[in-house]
KOLPATI-369527 format. One record per residue (C-alpha): x negated, y negated, z negated. Coordinates in steps of 0.001 Angstrom, whole numbers, plus 524288, in hexadecimal, padded with zeros to 5 digits. Example, Ala and Ser with C-alpha at 12.3 -4.5 7.8 and 13.67 -1.06 7.14 Angstrom:
2
7CFF4811947E188;7CA9A804247E41C;
! end
This chain:
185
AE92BD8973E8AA8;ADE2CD8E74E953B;ADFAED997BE9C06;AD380DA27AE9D47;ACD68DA800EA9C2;AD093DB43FEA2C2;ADF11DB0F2EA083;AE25ADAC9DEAFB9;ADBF6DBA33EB22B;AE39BDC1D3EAA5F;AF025DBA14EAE6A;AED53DBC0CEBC0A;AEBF5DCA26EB9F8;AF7F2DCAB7EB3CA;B00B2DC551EBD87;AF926DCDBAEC862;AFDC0DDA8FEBFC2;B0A80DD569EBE4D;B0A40DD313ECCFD;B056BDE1E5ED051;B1088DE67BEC604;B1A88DDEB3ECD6D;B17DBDE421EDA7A;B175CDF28FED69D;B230ADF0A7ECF5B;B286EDECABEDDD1;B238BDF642EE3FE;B2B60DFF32EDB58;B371FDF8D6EE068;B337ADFE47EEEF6;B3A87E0A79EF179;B3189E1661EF401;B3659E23D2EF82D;B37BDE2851EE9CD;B4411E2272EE0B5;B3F44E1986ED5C0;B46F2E118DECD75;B3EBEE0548ED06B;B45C0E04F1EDE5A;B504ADFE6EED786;B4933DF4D2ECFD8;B4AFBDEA72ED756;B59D5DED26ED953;B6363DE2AAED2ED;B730EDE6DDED140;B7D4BDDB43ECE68;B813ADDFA4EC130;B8820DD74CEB6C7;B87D4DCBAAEBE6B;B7903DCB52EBFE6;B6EEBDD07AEC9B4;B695CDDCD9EC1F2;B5D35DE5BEEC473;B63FDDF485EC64C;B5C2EDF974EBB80;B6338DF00DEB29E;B703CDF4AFEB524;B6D38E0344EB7E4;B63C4E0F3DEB607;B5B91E140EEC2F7;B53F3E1F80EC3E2;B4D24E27D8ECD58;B53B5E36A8ECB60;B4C50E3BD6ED835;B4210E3741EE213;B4CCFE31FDEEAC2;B57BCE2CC8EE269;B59D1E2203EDB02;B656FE2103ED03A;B6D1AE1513EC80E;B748CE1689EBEA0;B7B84E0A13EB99D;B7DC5E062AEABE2;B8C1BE006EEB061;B9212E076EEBB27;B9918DFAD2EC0A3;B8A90DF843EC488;B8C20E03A6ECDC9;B8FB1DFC58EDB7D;B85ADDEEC3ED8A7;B7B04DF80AED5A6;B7C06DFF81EE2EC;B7EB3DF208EE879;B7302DECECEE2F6;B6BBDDF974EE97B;B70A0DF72CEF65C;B6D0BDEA9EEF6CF;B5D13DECB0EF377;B54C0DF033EFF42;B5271DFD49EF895;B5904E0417F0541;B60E7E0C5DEFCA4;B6D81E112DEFAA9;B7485E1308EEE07;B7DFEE1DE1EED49;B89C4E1A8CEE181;B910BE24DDED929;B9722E1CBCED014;B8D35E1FD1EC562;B8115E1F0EECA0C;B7810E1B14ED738;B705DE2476EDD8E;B6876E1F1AEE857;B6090E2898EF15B;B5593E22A1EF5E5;B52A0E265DF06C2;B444AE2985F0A9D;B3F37E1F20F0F24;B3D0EE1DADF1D5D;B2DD2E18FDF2350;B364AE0CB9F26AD;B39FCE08AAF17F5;B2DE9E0DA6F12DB;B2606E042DF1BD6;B30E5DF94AF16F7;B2D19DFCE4F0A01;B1FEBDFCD6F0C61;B204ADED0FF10AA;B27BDDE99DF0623;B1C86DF025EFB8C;B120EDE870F02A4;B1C23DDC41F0297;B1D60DDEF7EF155;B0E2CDE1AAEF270;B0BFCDD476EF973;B13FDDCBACEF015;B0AD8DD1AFEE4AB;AFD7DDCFA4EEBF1;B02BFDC037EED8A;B04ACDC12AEDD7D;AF89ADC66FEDAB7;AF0AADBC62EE4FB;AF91FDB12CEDEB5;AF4FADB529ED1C3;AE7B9DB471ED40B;AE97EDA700EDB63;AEFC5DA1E4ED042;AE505DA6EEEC5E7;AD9ABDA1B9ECFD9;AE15FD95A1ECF2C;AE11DD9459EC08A;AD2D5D9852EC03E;ACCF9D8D50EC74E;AD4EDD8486EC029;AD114D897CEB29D;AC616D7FC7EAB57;ABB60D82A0EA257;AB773D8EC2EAA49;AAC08D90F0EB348;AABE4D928FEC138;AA5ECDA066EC089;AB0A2DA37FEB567;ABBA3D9C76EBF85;AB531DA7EBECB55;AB28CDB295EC38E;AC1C5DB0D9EBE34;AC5A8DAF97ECE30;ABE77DBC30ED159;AC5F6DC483EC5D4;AD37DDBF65EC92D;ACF9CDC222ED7E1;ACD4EDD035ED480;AD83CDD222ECB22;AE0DEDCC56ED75A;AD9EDDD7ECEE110;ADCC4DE238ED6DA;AEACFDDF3FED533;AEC4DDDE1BEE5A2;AE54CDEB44EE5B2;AF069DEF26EDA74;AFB2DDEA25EE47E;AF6C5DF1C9EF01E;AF3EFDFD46EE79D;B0365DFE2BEE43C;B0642DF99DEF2D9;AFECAE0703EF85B;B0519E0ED8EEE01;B1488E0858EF0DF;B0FADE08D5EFE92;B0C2EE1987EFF07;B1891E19A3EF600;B20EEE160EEFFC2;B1C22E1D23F0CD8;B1B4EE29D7F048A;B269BE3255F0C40;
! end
């Protein structure tokens, strides 16, 4: 079976949207001054003898701008799950009462926020390199495919070379908006 022109487009457009998905699902992840649940996405608790995301093993929600809450299903799961949160780079600190975790979240100070800053542009960086590699990899396939014209072989080039600027421009869009996110005091 051949693969179109068409079809290493449309594949290459796909993994670029998965790619632009992927890194504004990480920026989620990045702690702004306002409590969301996604903060703690990324957290995994030692439950059951396994390594377990948090949201497996307990509820989290946002009750106010500033706090965060879990509840666990099991309430053995108490101590690994503020463990667990001690251990991310979060810079928080849980607060135990035997039935539930509240965790205030600080302002932020210029200092973090400028950490926080780095490490969006560091999440916005590894996407730009999956989006470029993408369109390596398509370019790639397109010289090599036969039975297609040189001007088809170009004209193919010069689409997947703008569908690779849009989703950059896509990238740096959600970088600005992370980026005002997180110096908004």
């Amino acid at each position: 079976m051949t693969t179109t022109l068409a079809d290493q487009l449309k594949h290459a457009k796909q993994l670029m949207d998965k790619t632009v998905e992927a890194v504004k699902r990480e920026f989620a992840t990045v702690r702004t001054g306002k409590a969301t649940t996604a903060l703690l996405d990324l957290v995994r608790v030692e439950a059951y003898g396994n390594d377990m995301p948090l949201t497996q093993v307990a509820s989290v929600a946002a009750p106010e701008p500033k706090l965060l809450t879990i509840q666990p299903w099991d309430k053995t799961l108490l101590k690994a799950i503020e463990k667990a949160i001690l251990a991310s780079d979060l810079g928080v600190t849980p607060s135990n009462d035997g039935n539930i975790i509240r965790i205030p979240l600080p302002p932020l100070t210029e200092e973090r926020r400028k950490e926080l800053v780095k490490v969006i542009h560091k999440l916005a960086e590894e996407g730009r390199v999956a989006i470029r590699h993408a369109r390596t990899e398509t370019i790639g396939k397109i010289k090599k495919t036969e039975h297609v014209s040189e001007d088809e072989k170009k004209k193919a080039e010069k689409d997947i070379q703008k569908v690779h600027d849009e989703h950059l421009k896509l990238v740096d869009g959600a970088v600005k908006a992370k980026e005002a996110e997180i110096m908004e005091v």
